[in-house]
N, C-alpha and C positions, 0 to 999 in steps of 0.2 A: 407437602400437603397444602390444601389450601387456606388461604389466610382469612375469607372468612365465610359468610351462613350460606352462602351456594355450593361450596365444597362440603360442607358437613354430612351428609348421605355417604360420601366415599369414607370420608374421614372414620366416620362413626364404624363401619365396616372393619376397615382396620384395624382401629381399637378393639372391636370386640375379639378380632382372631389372637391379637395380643392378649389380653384378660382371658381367653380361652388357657391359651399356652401357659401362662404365668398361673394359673388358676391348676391346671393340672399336674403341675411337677414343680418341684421345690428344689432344686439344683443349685450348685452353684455358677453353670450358664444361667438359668433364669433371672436368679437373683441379681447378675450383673445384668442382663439386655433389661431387666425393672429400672433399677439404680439408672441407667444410659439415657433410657427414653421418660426418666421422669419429669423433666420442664415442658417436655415436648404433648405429654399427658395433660399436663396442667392446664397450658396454652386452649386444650380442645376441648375441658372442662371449661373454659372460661368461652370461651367460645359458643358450646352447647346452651350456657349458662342465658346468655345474649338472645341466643335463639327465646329458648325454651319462655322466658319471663315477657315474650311478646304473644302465649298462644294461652288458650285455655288447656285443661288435662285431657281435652277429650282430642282436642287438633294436635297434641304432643304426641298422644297413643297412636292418632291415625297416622302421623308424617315420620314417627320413630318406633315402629311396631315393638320394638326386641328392646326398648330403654330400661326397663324393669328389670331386663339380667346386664346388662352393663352397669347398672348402677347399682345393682348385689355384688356385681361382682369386684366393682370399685372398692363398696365399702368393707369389704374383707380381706382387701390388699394391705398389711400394715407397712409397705414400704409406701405404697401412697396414700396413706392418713397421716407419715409422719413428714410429708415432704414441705414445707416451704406454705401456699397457702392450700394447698389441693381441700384437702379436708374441710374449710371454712366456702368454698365454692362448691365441694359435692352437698353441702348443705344446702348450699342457695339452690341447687338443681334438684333436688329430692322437694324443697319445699312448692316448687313448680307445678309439681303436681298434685298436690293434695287441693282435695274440691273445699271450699270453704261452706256447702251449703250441697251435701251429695245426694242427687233424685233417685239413685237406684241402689239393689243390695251391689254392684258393680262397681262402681264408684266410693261406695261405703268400705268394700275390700280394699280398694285401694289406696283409699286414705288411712285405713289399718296397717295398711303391709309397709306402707309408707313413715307410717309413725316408727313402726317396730324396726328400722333402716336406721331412723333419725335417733332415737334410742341405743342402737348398738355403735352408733359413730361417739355420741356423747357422752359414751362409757366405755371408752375402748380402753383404759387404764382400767377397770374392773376384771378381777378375774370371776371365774366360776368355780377354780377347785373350791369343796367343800369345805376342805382341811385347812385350806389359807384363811377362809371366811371364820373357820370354828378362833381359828388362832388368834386374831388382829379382836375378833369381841370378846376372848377372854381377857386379853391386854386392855382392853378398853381404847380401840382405836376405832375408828369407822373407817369403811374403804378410802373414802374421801380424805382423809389424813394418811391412812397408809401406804397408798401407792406413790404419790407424789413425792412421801419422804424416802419407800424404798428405791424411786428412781434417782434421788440425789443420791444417796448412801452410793448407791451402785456407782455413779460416776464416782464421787469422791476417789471410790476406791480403786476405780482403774487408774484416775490419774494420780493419786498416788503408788501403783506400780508401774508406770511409767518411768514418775520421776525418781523411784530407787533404782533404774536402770542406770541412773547419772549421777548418783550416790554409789551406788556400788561399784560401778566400773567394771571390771572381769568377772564379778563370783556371781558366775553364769548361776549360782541354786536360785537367787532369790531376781534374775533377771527376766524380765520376759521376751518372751522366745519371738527373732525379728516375725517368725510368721503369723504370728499371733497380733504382733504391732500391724502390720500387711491387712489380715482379717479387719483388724477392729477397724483402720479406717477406710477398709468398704462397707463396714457395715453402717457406718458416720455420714455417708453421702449424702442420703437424703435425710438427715437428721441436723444439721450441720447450722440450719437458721432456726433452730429451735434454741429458747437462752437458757434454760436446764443441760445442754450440750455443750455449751461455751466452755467452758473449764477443758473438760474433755479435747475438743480440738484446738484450743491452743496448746494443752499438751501433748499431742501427737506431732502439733508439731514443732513445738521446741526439744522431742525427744530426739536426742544424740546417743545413736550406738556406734557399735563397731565394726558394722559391716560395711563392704567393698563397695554395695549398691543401694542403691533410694529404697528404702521398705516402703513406704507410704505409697497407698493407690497413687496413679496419676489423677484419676477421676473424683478421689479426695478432694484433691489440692486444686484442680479446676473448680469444684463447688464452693470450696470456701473461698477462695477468690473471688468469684461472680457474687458471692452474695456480699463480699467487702464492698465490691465497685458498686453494690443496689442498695447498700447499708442498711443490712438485712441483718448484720451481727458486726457486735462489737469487739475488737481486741486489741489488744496492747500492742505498739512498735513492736516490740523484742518479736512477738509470734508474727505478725507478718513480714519481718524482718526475715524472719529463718522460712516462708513461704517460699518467698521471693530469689532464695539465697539455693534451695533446695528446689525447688523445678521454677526453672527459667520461663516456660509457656506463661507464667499467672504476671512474671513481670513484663514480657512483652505486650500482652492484653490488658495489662495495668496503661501503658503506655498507648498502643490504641486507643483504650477507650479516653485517655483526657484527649487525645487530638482530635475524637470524635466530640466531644462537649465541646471544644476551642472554636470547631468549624461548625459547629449548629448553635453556639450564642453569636451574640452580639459581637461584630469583628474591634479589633484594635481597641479591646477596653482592658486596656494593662491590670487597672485595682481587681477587675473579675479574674482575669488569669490568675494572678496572685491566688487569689482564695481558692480557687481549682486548686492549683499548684500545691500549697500546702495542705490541703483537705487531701489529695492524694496520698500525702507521707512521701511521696518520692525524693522530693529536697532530703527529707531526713533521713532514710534510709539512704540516700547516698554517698552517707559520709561515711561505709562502709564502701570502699574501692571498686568491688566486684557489681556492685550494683550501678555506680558511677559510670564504670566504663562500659554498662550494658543499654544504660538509658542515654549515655554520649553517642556512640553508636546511633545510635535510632536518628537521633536529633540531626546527625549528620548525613544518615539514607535520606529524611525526610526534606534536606537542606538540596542534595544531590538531585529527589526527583522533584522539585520543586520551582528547581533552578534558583534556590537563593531567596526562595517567596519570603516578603516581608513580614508575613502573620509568624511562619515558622522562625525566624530570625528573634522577631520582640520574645516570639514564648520561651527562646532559647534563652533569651538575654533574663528574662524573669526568673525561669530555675538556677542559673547563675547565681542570681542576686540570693534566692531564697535556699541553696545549697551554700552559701558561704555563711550567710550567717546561722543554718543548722551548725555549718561546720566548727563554727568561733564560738558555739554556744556548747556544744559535745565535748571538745578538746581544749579543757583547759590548758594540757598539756599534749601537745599535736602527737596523735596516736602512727599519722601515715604520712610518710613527709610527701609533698605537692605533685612530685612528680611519679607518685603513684597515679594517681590520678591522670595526670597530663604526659603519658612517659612520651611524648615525641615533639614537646615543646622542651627552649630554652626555658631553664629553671629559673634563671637569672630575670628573665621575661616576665615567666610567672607571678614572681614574686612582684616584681613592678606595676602589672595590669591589675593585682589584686586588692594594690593600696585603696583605701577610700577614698575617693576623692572629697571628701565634708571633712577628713582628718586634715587636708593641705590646707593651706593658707590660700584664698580666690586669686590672691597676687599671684604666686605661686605655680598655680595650673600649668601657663604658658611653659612655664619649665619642665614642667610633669613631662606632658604632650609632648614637648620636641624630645626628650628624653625616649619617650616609647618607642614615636619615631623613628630614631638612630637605632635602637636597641632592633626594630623590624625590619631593618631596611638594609642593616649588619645580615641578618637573617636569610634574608628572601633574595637581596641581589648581591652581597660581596663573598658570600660562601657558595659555591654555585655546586659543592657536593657535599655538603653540611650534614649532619648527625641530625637534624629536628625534622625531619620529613616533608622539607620543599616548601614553596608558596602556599600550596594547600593548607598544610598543616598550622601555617604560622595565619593562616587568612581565620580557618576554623577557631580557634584560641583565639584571639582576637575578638572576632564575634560575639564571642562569649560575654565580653567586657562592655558591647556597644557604646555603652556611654560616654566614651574615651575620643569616639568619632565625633558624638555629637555636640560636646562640649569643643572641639578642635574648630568645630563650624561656626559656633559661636565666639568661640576667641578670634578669627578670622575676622569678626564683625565689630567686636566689640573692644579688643584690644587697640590701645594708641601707642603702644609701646616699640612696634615698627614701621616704617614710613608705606615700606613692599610690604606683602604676604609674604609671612616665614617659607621657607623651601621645606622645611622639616614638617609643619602644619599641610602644608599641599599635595606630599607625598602619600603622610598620615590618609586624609582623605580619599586620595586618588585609589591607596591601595583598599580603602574598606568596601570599595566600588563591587569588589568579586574578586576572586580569586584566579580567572579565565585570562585576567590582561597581564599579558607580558610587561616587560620596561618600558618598553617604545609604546604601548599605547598608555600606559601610565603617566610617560610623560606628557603625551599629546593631551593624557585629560588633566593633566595640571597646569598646562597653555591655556587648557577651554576656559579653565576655574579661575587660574589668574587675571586672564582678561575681564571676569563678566567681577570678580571681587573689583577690579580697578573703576569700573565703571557703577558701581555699588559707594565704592567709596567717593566717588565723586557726588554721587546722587544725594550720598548722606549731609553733604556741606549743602548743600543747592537751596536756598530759601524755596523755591518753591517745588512741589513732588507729583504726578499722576502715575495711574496704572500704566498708560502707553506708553512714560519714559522708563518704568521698571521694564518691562517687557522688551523693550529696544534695546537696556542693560542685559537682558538676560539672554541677547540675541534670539528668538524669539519669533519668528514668521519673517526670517531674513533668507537670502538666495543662496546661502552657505551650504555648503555639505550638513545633512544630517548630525545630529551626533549619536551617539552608540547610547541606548536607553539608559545603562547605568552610570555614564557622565550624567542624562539630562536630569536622572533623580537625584544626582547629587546636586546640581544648579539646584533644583524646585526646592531642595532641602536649603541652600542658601538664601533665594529669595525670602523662603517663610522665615528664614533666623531674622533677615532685615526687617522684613512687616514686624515683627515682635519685640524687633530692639530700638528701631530706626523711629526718631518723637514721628517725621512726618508720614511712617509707615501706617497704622492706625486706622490714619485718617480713608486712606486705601486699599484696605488690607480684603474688605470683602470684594470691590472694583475687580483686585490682582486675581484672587483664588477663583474667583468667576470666569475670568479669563481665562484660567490653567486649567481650570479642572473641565477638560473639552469629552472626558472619555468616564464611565463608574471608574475603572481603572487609577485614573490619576484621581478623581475621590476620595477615594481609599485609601490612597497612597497619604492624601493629607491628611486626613481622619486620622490617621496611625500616626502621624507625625508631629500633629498634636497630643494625641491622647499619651503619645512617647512622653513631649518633651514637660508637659504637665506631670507626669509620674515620675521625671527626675528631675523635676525641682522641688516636689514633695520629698524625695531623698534624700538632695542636698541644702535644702532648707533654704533654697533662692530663694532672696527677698528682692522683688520688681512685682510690684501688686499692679502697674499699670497694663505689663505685657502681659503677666497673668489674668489679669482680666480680661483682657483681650483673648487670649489663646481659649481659656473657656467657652467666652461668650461664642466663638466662632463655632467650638467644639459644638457644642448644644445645635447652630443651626444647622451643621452639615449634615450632622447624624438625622437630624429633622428631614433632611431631602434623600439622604440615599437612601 
């Protein structure tokens, strides 16, 4: 339909044949194609709405002849008075029309009939049996007290027969009956962002029976969903836990949607991701396996169609980070050993990429690093039909840990403790390049890297430093072959470690990146690479206030131009 007031003539059309149908039979087809096309109602109520608050009542009667039975017929719908916000918007559309100042008995009628619309909406908890009204004034209740308490009483009490389902167990007298569970929550769909209801659906769906199949609507558990990710209702881990656990659709859309917020904010701002990240619950619910290995999955299609893009890499690396310490925070006593989670990685691996690197000693690292090293390179090239599922797998798991690369590129730089660049360090790097290169080109990008480090290290002793001689180090607009894009990000990654470690670096740091950054493309690439290596040294409590200053301040201008 159309998205907005030039479509509305058609629009309006259709609605009405809908409210016709729905209006004249009370089915349990009707009552579901209501429940179906209730956002989509809403959407043209909001939409009408837009219209209508730009015309007087006389221009709304002539451009919408038939509004007066669509909008009776709205108000009599109690699946869309009770949906989300319909009801607070047929308001704003009903008061459209009332004349503030009416010239004729025409006009006076229809601020009448209008009233008595706006009336039956804002008493739609009243009833009219007699008998109900005789009863609540001998109690000494007023409607106004009554209903409100008999719709809580009501849930209470459903979802405490829910939850004797999971008290009792077998003795099917006092259980209630799955199709009963089934009904109640279709008839929850459109009720589901109301907070008088919350109680009720998280216990629908934390109820465990004992049937073979999912009782719960699917169209349930799609609404509560959608209104979690609109945070439209509140509930507890546990209940979105068993969402998530019991129909898969709400966790792959769970998943969607943050890669939709990741790629409509702000790129490569690691601390935003994080608060996404967690505000999802995804970290946390995935310290439950079945959830883990549903949102690893994702991470790795999205890695796949991507080709390795750097934005999906950091976001991977961030739920890492914020899944492990759900994980260390849930278990005090480890519920699922690691390789649940990772069943096609070495264990032995796992447990190594998981240490923290702020627990080691900063002396230390270097030995970490070459250790991972050997441990992947055992993996990927001395087992050439191994049990852990190839380069891939061991590239993927890896990833996960990023920070392992990055800190290797800085020990590169900043270690004195070998004369050469470590082989084990060069490897490390080479292989975080992708998963795609074989040995032979791994090696050939460990020539590229040892060369342009040697000529780094030389620059580093040099009294004096410019952009031009970095760039002539970094081979650089020379007659050489090409080199393969993901060697040349791992050079640009080495250079900026030198600008941020190197005293004469500094001095030339915006000269260099001006230089590099010839395309948005390698922009971004730096933006992310700063905004990375800032967010891990807030993690591991790097103290170098000078390069940090630096890496900021840069941070701040780039983000200024892209």
């Amino acid at each position: 339909m159309a998205q907005d007031s030039v479509g509305l003539p058609s629009d309006f059309q259709f609605w009405m044949r809908k409210l016709s149908v729905w209006d004249q039979a009370s089915t349990l087809e009707t009552q579901q194609d209501t429940c179906l096309h209730l956002p989509q109602f809403q959407e043209f109520l909001r939409q009408l709405y837009e219209a209508l608050k730009e015309m007087d009542s006389n221009a709304i009667i002539e451009r919408f002849p038939t509004i007066g039975q669509l909008l009776a017929k709205t108000c009599w719908n109690p699946f869309i008075l009770a949906y989300d916000e319909s009801q607070k918007i047929l308001i704003w559309c009903l008061c459209c029309l009332i004349k503030k100042d009416p010239q004729n008995s025409g006009e006076s009628k229809l601020n009448s009939w209008t009233r008595g619309l706006l009336s039956h909406i804002l008493s739609t908890f009243r009833s009219d049996i007699k008998e109900v009204d005789l009863f609540t004034q001998v109690l000494g209740y007023a409607p106004t007290d009554y209903y409100p308490g008999l719709l809580k009483n009501m849930v209470l009490s459903l979802v405490s027969e829910l939850r004797e389902n999971h008290l009792n167990g077998f003795n099917t007298q006092r259980r209630m009956a799955p199709e009963r569970v089934r009904s109640l929550s279709r008839v929850c769909v459109p009720l589901v962002t109301l907070p008088d209801f919350e109680p009720l659906v998280e216990a629908l769906l934390t109820y465990h029976g004992h049937e073979p199949q999912e009782v719960l609507w699917p169209e349930f558990c799609d609404a509560v969903n959608e209104a979690f990710l609109l945070k439209k209702i509140s509930l507890p881990m546990s209940a979105i836990l068993c969402l998530w656990l019991r129909h898969l659709p709400s966790l792959e859309n769970t998943m969607l949607h943050l890669f939709e917020k990741l790629i409509s904010s702000e790129r490569n701002f690691l601390k935003r991701i994080e608060c996404f990240m967690k505000d999802s619950l995804l970290p946390a619910a995935a310290c439950h396996p079945a959830i883990f290995r549903v949102v690893d999955e994702m991470f790795r299609y999205a890695l796949l169609e991507t080709d390795g893009a750097l934005e999906v890499l950091a976001t991977l690396q961030v739920f890492t980070r914020c899944f492990v310490e759900a994980l260390e925070k849930e278990n005090k006593q480890l519920k699922f050993a690691f390789k649940t989670y990772f069943p096609y990685a070495s264990p032995s691996l796992v447990m190594v990429l998981l240490q923290h690197p702020q627990d080691i000693p900063q002396g230390l690292w270097h030995q970490a690093l070459k250790h991972i090293s050997e441990m992947l390179k055992e993996v990927v090239e001395d087992q050439t039909h191994g049990s852990y599922g190839g380069p891939f797998e061991s590239w993927f798991l890896f990833v996960h840990f990023g920070g392992w690369a990055d800190m290797a590129a800085e020990q590169l730089l900043t270690s004195e403790a070998e004369a050469e660049a470590p082989e084990a360090l060069l490897w490390l790097l080479a292989f975080s390049c992708g998963p795609g290169a074989g040995r032979q080109q791994r090696a050939q990008t460990m020539v590229e890297v040892k060369a342009v480090l040697s000529c780094l290290m030389k620059l580093l002793r040099s009294p004096t430093l410019s952009a031009r001689d970095l760039q002539a180090a970094a081979g650089e607009g020379g007659e050489g072959a090409p080199r393969p894009p993901a060697c040349q990000q791992l050079i640009r990654r080495l250079l900026l470690n030198f600008l941020l470690w190197a005293p004469g670096g500094h001095a030339i740091a915006r000269e260099v990146i001006t230089l590099m950054a010839q395309t948005d493309a390698i922009m971004h690439e730096i933006i992310g690479f700063l905004d990375q290596t800032l967010y891990r040294w807030d993690r591991l409590c790097v103290e170098a206030p000078r390069s940090r200053k630096l890496a900021q301040e840069l941070l701040a201008e780039l983000r200024g131009q892209a």
